[in-house]
N, C-alpha and C positions, 0 to 999 in steps of 0.2 A: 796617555802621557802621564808621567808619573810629577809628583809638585814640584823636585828638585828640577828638573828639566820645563816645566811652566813658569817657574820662579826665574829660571835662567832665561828665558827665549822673551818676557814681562821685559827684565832687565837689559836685555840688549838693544829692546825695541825703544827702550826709553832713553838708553844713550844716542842710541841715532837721532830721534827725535831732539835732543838737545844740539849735537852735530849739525847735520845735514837736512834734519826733517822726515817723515815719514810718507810714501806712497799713498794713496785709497784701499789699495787692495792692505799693507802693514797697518792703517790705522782699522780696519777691520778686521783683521787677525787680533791685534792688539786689546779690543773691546770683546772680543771673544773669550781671547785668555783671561783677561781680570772677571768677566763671569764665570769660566771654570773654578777659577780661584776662588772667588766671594763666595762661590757655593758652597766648593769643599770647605772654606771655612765655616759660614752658617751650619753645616751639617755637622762637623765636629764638634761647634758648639750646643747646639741641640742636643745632642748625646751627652756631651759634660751634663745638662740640665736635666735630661733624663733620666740620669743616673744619680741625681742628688739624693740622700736621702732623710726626711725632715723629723727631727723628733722632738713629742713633747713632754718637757721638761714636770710638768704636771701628772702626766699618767703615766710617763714612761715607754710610751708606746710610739713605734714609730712608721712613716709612711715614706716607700717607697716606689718607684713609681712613674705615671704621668700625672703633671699637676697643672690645675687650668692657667694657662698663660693671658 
């Protein structure tokens, strides 16, 4: 499932839920989906941070990399 289409099915779940309210079987779907998401976001982010790269202004030299978190 691609995020445009998670972000949408997220969103639909969440105006029923305002609506009507949500099934068992929807609020499990529902909790499902915002973990695909959270993840695909934490792992994008991860990558931005991986990709950072630090230089020092002192020697001129720079590290890039993985850096201890």
């Amino acid at each position: 499932m691609d995020i445009d289409s998670l972000v949408a099915r997220i969103n639909e779940l969440a105006r029923k839920q305002k609506s009507t309210g949500l099934s068992e079987e929807e609020l499990v779907e529902r909790a499902k989906l915002r973990e695909i998401y959270l993840g695909n976001i934490r792992n994008n982010f991860r990558q931005q941070l991986d990709s950072i790269e630090v230089v020092d202004d002192d020697k001129g030299q720079g590290h890039q990399g993985k850096l201890k978190h």
